[in-house]
FIKOLTI-545300 format. One line per field, with one value per residue (C-alpha): residue number from 1; residue in three letters; x, y, z. Coordinates in nm, 3 decimals. Layout:
residues N
resi <- NUM;...
resn <- ALA;...
east <- X;...
north <- Y;...
up <- Z;...
This chain:
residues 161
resi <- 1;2;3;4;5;6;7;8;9;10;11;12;13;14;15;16;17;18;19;20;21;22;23;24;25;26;27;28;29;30;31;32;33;34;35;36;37;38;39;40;41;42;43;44;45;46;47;48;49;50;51;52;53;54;55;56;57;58;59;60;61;62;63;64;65;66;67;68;69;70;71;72;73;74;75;76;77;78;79;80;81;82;83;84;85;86;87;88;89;90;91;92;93;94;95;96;97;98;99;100;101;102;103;104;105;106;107;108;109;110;111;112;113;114;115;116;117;118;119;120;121;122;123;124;125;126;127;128;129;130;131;132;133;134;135;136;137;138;139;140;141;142;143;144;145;146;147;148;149;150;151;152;153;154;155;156;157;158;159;160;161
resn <- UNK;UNK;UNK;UNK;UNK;UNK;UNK;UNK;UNK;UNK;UNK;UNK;UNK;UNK;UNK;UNK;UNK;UNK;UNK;UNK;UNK;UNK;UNK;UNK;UNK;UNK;UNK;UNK;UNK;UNK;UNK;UNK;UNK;UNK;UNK;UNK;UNK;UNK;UNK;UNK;UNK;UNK;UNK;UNK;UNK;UNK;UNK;UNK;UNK;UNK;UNK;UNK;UNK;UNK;UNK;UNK;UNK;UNK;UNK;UNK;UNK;UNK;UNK;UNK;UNK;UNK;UNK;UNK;UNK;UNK;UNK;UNK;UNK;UNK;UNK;UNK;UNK;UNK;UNK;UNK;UNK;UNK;UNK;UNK;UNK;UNK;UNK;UNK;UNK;UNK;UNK;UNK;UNK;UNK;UNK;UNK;UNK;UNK;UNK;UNK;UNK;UNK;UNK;UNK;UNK;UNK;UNK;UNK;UNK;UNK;UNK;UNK;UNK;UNK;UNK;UNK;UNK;UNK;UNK;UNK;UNK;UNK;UNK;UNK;UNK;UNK;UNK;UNK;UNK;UNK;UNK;UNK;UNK;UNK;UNK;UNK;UNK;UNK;UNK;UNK;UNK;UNK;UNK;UNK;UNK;UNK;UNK;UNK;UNK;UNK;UNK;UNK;UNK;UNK;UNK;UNK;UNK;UNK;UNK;UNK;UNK
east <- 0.000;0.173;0.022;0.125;0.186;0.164;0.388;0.175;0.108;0.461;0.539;0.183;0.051;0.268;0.598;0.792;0.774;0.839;1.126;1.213;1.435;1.636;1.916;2.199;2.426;2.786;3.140;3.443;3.735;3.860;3.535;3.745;3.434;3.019;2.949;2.574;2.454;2.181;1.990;1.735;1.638;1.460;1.198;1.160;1.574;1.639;1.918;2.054;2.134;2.366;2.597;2.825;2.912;3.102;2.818;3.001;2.852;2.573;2.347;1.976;1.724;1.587;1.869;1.949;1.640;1.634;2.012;2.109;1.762;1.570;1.774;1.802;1.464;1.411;1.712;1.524;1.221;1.015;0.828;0.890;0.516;0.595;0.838;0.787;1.009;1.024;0.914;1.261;1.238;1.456;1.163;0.915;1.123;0.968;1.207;1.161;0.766;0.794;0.962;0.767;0.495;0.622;0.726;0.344;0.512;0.381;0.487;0.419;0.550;0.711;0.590;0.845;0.891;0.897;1.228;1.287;1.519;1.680;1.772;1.872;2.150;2.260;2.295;2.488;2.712;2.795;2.841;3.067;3.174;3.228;3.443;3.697;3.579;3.556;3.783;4.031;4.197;4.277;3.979;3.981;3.752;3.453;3.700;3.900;3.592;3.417;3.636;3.599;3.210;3.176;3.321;3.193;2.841;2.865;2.952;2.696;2.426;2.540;2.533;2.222;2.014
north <- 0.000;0.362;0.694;1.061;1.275;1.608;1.767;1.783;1.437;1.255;1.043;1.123;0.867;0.591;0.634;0.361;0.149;0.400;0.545;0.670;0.558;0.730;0.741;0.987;1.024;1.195;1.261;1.205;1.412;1.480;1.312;0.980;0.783;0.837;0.714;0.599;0.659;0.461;0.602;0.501;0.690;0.500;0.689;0.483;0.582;0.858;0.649;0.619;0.368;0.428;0.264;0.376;0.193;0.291;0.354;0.039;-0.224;-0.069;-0.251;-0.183;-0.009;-0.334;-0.528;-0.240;-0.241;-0.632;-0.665;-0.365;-0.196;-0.547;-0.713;-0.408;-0.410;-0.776;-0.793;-0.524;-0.696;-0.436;-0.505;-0.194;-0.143;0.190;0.374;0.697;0.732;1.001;0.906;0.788;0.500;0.248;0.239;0.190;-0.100;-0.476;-0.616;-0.317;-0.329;-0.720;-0.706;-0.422;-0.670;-0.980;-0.788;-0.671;-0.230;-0.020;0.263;0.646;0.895;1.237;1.516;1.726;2.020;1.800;1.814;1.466;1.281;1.120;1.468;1.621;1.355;1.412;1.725;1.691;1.429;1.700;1.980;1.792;1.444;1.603;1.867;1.648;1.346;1.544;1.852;1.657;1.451;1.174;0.965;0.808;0.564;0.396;0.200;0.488;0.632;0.328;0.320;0.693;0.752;0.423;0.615;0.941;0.779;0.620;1.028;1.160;0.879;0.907;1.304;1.322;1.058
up <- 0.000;-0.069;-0.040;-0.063;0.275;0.306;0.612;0.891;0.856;0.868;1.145;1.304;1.592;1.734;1.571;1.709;1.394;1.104;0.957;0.630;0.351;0.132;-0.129;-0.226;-0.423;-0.498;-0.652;-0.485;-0.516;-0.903;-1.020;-0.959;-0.828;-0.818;-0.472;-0.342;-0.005;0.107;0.438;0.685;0.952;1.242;1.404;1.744;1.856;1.629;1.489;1.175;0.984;0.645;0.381;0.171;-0.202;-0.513;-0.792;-0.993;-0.747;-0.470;-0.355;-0.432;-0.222;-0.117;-0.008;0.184;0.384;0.385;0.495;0.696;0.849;0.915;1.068;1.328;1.384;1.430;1.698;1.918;1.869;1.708;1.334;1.092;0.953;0.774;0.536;0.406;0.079;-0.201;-0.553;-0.624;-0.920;-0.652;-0.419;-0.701;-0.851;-0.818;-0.607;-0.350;-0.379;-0.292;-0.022;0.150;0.063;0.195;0.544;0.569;0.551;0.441;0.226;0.187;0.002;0.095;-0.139;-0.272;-0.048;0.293;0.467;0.663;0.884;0.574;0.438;0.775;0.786;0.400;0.508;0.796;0.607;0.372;0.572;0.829;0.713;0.345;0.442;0.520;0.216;-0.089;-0.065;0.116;-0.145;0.080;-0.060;-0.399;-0.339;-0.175;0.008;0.156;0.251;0.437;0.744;0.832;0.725;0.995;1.261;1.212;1.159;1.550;1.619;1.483;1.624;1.970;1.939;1.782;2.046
């Protein structure tokens, strides 16, 4: 099931099983690599949950959610029933739409002009984490990245909570 949300209804009523999805992308330094940054922001602890992955090999929207959010979930013991998305094609896809269906979640959409958790934390990942990622020539690759973006991202959780 999906639907459309307008602002003043996001994250209304019990929030503990919601959290939104989302998916960024980027340039390292001297254009030497597109990066993807997959998101999910859970509503219940605040936390975030992210990945980084060179462009050449990420993995899809749904095995995101199905091997790095679920699995969250299901070791505190609570059952994601919601995801609010944008009207990106990777959560429109099959595979994504199947999933949501076989794990009984539902999906809404974010219209256009809503900020959300998802964003809030691309934005702070480009504002902080960036300064030191892209300028800094340092990294020249997913790789390089992965080990810093993993520590900063336990920062920013544990300031953030």
């Amino acid at each position: 099931m999906s639907k459309h949300l307008r602002h003043s209804e996001l994250f209304t009523g019990d929030t503990r099983n919601q959290g939104c999805q989302d998916r960024f992308s980027f340039t390292l330094f001297n254009k030497s690599e597109r990066v993807v940054l997959d998101v999910f922001a859970a509503k219940y602890s605040g936390e975030v949950i992210a990945s980084i992955s060179p462009s050449s090999s990420f993995r899809s929207a749904s095995s995101f959610l199905e091997n790095c959010v679920l699995p969250v979930y299901e070791g505190r013991n609570i059952r994601l029933q919601s995801i609010h998305t944008d009207l990106g094609k990777e959560f429109a896809a099959k595979e994504y739409r199947e999933l949501l269906n076989r794990e009984k979640i539902t999906q809404a959409h974010f219209l256009w002009n809503v900020v959300n958790e998802c964003e809030d934390f691309a934005d702070a990942f480009h504002s902080e984490f960036c300064k030191m990622g892209t300028i800094n020539s340092f990294y020249r690759s997913a790789l390089d990245l992965k080990g810093d973006f993993s520590t900063w991202l336990n920062l920013y959780n544990r300031q953030r909570r």
